[in-house]
C-alpha positions in Angstrom: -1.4 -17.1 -29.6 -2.9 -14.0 -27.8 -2.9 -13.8 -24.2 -5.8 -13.5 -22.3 -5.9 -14.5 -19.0 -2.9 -14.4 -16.7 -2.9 -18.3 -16.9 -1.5 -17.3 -20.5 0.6 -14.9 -19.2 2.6 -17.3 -16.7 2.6 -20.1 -19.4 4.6 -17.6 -21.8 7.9 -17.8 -19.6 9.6 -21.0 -18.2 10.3 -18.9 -15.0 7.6 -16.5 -13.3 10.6 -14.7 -11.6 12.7 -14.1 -14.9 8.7 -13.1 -16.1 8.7 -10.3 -13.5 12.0 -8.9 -13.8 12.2 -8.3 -17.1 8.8 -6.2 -17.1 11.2 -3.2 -17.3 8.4 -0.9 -15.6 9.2 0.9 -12.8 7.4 3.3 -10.1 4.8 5.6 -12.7 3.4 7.6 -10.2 -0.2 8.6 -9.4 -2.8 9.3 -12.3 -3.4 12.9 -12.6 -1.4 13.7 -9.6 1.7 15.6 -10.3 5.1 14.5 -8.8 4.9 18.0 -6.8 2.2 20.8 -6.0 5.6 23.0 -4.7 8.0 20.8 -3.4 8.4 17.3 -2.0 10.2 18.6 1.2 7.9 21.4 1.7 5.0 18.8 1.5 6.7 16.1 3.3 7.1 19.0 6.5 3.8 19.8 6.2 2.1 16.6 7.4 4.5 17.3 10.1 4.2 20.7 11.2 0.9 22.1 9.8 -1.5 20.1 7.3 -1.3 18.6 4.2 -4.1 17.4 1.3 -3.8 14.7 -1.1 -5.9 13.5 -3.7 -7.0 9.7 -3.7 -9.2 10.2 -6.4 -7.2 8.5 -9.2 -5.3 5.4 -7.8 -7.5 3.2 -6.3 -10.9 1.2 -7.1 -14.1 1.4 -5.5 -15.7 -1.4 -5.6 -19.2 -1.5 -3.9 -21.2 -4.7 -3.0 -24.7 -4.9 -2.4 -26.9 -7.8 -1.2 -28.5 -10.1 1.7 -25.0 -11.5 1.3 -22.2 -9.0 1.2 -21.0 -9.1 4.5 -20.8 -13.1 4.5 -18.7 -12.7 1.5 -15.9 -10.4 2.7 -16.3 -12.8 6.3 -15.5 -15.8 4.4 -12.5 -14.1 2.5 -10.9 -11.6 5.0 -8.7 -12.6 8.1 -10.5 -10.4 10.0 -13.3 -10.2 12.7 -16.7 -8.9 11.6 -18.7 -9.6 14.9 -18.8 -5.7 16.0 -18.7 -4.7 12.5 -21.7 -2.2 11.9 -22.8 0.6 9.7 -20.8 3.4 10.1 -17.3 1.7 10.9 -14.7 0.6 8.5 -11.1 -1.3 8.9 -8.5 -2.7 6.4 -9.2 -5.7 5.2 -6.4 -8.3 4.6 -7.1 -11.1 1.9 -4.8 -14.1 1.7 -4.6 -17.2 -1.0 -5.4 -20.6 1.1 -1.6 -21.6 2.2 -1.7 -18.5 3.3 0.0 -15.6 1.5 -1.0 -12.4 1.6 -3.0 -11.3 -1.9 -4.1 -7.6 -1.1 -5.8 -4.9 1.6 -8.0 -2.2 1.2 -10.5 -0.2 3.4 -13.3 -1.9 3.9 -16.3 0.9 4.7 -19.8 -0.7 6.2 -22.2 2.0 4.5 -25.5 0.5 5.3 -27.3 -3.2 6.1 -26.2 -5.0 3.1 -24.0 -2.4 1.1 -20.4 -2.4 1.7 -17.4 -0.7 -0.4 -13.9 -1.8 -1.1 -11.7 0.8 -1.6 -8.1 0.4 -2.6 -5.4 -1.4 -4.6 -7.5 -3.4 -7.7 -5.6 -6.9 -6.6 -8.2 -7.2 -3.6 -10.8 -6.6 -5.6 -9.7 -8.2 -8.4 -9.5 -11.7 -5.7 -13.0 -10.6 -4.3 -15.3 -10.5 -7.8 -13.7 -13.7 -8.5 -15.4 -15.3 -5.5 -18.6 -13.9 -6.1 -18.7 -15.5 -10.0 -17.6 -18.5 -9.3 -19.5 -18.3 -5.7 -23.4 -18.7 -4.4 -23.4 -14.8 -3.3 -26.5 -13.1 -3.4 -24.8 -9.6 -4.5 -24.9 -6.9 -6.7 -21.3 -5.3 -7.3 -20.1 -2.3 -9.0 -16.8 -1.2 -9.6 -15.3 2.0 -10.6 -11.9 1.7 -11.9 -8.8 3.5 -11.3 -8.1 6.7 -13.4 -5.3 4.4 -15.3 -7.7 2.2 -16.9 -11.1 4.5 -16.8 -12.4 6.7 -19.3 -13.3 9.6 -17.8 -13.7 11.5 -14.5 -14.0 8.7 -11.2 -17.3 8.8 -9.7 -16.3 10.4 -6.4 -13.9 12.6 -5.2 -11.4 11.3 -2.1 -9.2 13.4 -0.5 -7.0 13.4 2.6 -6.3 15.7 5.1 -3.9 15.1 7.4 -1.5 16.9 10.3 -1.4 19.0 13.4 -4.0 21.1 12.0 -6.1 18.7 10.4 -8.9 18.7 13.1 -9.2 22.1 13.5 -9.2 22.8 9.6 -12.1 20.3 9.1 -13.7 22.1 12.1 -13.8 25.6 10.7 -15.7 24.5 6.5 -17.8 21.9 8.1 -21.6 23.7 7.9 -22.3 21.6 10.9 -20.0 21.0 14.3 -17.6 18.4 13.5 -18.7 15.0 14.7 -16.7 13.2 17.3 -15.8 10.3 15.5 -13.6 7.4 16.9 -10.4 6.4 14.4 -12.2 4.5 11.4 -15.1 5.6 12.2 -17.3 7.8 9.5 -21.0 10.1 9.1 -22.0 12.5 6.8 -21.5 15.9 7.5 -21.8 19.3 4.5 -19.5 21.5 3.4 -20.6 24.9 1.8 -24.1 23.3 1.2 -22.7 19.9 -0.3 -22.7 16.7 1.5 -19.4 14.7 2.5 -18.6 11.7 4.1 -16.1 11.8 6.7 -13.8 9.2 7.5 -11.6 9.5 11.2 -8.3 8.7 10.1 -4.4 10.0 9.5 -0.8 8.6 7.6 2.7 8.9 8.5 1.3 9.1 12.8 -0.4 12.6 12.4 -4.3 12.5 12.8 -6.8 13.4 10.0 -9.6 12.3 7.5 -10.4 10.8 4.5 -13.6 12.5 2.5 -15.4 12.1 -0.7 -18.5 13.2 -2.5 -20.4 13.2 -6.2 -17.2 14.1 -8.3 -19.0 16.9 -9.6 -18.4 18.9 -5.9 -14.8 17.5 -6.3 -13.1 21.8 -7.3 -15.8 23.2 -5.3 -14.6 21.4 -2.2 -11.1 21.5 -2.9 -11.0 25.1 -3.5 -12.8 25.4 0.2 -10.0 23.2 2.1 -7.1 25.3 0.3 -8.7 28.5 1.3 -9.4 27.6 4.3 -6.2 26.0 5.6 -4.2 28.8 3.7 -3.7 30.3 7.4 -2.8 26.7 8.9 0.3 26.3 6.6 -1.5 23.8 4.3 0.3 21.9 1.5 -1.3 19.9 -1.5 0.9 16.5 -1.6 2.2 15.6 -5.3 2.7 11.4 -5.9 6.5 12.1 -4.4 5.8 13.1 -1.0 2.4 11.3 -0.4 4.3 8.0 -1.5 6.4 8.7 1.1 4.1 9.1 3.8 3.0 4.7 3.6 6.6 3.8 4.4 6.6 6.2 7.7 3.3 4.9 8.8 4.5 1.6 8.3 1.9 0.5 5.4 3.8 -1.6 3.0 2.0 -1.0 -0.6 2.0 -3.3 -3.7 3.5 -6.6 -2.0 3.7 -9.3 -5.1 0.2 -10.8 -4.7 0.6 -14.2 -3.9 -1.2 -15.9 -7.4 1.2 -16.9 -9.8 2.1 -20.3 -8.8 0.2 -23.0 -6.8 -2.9 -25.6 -7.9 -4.9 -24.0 -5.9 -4.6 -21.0 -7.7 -4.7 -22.6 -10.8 -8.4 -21.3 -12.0 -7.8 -17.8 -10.7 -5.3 -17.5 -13.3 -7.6 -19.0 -15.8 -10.1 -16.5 -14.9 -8.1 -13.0 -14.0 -7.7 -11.1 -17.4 -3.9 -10.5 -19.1 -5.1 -6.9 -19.1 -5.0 -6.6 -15.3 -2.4 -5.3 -12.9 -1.2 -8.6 -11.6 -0.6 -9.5 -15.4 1.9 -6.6 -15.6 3.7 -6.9 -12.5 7.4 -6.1 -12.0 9.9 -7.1 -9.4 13.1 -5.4 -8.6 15.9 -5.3 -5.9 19.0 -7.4 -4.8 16.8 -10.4 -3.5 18.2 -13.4 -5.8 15.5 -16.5 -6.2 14.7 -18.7 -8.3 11.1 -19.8 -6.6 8.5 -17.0 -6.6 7.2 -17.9 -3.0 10.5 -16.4 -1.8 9.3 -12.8 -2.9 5.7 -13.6 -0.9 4.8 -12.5 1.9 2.0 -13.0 4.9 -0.6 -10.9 6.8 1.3 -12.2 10.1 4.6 -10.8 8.8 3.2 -7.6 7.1 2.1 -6.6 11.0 -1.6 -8.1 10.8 -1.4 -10.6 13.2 -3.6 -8.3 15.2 -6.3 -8.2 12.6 -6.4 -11.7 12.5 -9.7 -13.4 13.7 -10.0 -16.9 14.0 -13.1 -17.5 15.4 -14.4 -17.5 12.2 -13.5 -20.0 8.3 -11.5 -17.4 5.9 -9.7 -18.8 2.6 -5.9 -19.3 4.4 -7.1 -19.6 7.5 -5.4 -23.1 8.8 -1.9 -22.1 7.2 -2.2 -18.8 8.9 -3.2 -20.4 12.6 -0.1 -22.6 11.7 1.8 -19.8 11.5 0.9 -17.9 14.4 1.6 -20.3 16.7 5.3 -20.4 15.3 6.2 -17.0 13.7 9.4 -16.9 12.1 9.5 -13.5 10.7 8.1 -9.9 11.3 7.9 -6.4 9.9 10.0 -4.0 11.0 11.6 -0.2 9.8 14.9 -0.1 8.7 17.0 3.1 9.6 19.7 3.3 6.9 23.2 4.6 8.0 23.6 8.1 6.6 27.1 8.0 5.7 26.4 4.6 3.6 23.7 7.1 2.1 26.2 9.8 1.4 28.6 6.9 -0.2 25.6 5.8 -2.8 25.9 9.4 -4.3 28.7 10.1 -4.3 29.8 7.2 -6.2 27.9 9.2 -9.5 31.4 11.3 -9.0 34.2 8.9 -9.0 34.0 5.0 -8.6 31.9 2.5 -10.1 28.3 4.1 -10.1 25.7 2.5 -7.2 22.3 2.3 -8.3 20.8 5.2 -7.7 18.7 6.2 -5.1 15.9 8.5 -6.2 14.2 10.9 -3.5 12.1 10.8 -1.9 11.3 7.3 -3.3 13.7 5.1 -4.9 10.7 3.0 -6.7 12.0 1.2 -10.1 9.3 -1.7 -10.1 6.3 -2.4 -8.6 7.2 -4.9 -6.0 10.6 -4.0 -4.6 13.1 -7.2 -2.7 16.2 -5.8 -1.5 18.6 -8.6 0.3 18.6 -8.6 4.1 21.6 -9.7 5.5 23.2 -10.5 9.5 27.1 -11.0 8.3 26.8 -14.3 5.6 23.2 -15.0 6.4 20.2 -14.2 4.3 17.4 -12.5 7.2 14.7 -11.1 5.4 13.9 -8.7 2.5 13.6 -4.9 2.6 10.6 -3.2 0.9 9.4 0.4 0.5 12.0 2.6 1.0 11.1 6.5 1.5 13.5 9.3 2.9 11.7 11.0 5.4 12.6 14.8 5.5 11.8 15.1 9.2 13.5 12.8 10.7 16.6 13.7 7.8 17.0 9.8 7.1 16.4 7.0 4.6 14.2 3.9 6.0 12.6 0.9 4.5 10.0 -1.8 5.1 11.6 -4.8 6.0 10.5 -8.7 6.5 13.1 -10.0 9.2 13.6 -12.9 11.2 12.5 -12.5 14.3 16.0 -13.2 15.7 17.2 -10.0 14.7 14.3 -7.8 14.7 14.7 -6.1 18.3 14.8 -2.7 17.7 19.0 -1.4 17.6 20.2 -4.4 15.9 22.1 -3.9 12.9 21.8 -5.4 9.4 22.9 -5.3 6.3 20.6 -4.4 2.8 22.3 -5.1 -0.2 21.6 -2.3 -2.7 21.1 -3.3 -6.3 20.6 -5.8 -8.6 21.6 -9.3 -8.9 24.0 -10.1 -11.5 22.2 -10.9 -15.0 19.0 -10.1 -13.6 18.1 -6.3 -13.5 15.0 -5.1 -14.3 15.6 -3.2 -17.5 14.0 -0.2 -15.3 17.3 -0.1 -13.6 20.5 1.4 -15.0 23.7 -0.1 -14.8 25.5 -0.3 -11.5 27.4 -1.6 -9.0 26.0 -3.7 -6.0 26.4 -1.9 -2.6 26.1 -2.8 1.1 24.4 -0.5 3.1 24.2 -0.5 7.2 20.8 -0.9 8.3 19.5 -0.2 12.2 16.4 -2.1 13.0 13.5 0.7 14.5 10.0 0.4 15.4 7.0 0.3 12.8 5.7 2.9 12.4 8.8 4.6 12.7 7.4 7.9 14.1 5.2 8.6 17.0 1.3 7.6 16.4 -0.6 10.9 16.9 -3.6 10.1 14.9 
């Protein structure tokens, strides 16, 4: 029998987990972004020391709802406040299953009185559309897919320009003078005749902004910020280096979503299509479990306690008010010991081979779970990894318990796979521990 929904998808395996290992996919990229404009290092040091420009135009939905409506449906499914929420402002909404588990985020732009978009990772989207088919929403939506599933060219352009020079950059090609926005706070403003929105924002700490337009100005205004910032020292980012720049700002991508188990979850399965991402999910890392919960995660430990408003009914929002009045784990970055690093390499030489640690991102799946550990006990589960050329170090996402999640303490990650299970994505290898120093998220100094 075909599969159709992900219900069908689940049903084909006696164990989700054994499902999502053996995907064999790992870490594809970005559509129609190469893995390097010049070179990753060169574009990791220049969101550092001068500016940098990536395109957002291929990897993420935008999804637009319209309708007397639209803001009471993101209110009733997002953990966050919406009371000073206004035209002209947008944050990240966080969506979460009801016991709680994070599902997906995205940016969440208020364009006008009743017209809203989504944009980022489909999962949030995907849990939002549901809501308003099976829901009593006024609404119009419209989605525009992600360059891996569209035909043809995206309706809009979105880049981002980020760094040092960023401001001064968007200064100099905006017709007009640069508005004074507040951080996630956007207008319209023109560009060599054309008309752009501006978004106040920045990645890995440096400030900057997100902008988009009719996809037809996309080259037109592309050639203008290269020009332009030619002077400043700018970079394009290719998918290597502007992976890299989430797990310095602290921004933990592609967490499982939390919808493959769970009655209450039972008719999203039914209705979410075989063909989407959550259907093709893969899991990798050293984390060993047999119940799929273990690899879930939620908003509180991801860092979004502090979007969390509960003044107002959100799917999840009694197991998350549980929760917050008893934490028991947090996000954190972990520093990884250089010379345990150094080992991981060298091992390709002589020894049994560790798996191996691609830079700047060692992505083999699209949920990663490496094994936390404070001498025998099991602490939490590392995430993204990145290694950031400017600080010259490897570091990683990492859910801890709070007990050991003071900045200095150290850890340990198991690196690789457990035995029997390894993602076919993965090579063969032998397990290695690797010294871990608990640091602050984000791990750099916020300058945006």
């Amino acid at each position: 029998m075909s599969e159709s929904t992900l219900a069908d998808v689940v049903r084909s395996s006696d164990s989700v987990v054994d499902l999502l290992r053996n995907r064999g996919t790992g870490w594809a990229g970005f559509p129609n972004v190469p893995d390097e404009h010049t070179h990753w290092i060169e574009e990791q040091r220049a969101w550092a020391e001068a500016c940098s420009l990536a395109d957002q135009s291929h990897h993420m939905v935008d999804y637009r709802v319209e309708g007397p409506d639209a803001l009471d449906l993101f209110s009733d499914l997002g953990i966050n406040g919406f009371d000073r929420f206004e035209p002209g402002t947008a944050k990240q909404l966080v969506v979460a299953n009801p016991d709680g588990y994070f599902i997906g985020d995205g940016i969440l732009l208020y364009l006008d009185r009743g017209k809203l978009a989504l944009v980022g990772p489909p999962q949030t989207a995907n849990w939002i559309q549901y809501h308003v088919e099976t829901g009593d929403y006024d609404v119009r939506t419209d989605r525009d897919e992600t360059s891996g599933v569209r035909d043809g060219p995206p309706q809009n352009y979105r880049y981002q320009l980020q760094g040092p020079n960023a401001v001064d950059l968007m200064a100099e090609v905006t017709d007009e003078p640069l508005p004074d926005l507040g951080f996630f706070r956007f207008d319209d403003v023109s560009i060599d005749g054309r008309e752009v929105t501006l978004l106040r924002h920045g990645m890995a700490g440096e400030a900057g902004f997100e902008f988009w337009g009719p996809w037809d100005d996309a080259e037109a205004i592309h050639s203008t910020i290269l020009e332009a910032g030619e002077d400043r020292g700018i970079r394009q980012l290719g998918a290597k280096s502007y992976g890299s720049s989430a797990v310095v700002s602290g921004w933990v991508g592609m967490p499982l979503p939390a919808v493959y188990d769970g009655d209450a979850m039972s008719d999203y399965r039914e209705w979410l299509s075989a063909h989407s991402l959550e259907a093709h999910y893969s899991i990798a890392g050293s984390l060993d479990a047999e119940d799929v919960t273990d690899y879930y995660v939620t908003p509180i430990e991801l860092g979004y306690d502090r979007l969390i408003d509960f003044d107002h009914d959100f799917v999840g929002r009694e197991a998350l008010a549980a929760e917050a009045e008893d934490p028991s784990r947090t996000l954190v970055t972990l520093e990884w010991a250089d010379a345990d690093v150094v080992d991981v390499f060298a091992s390709l030489f002589e020894g049994g081979p560790a798996k191996s640690l691609d830079l700047p991102v060692p992505w083999r799946s699209t949920s990663h779970h490496d094994a936390v550990r404070d001498g025998d006990d099991l602490v939490g589960t590392s995430m993204w990894a990145a290694y950031t050329y400017n600080e010259r170090t490897v570091i990683s996402l990492a859910v801890v318990d709070l007990a050991v999640a003071d900045p200095g303490t150290e850890l340990t990650l198991v690196w690789g796979e457990p035995d029997g299970r390894r993602n076919p994505a993965v090579e063969r290898h032998a397990r290695r521990e690797i010294s871990a120093t608990v640091a602050p998220v984000p791990y750099t100094s916020d300058n945006r």
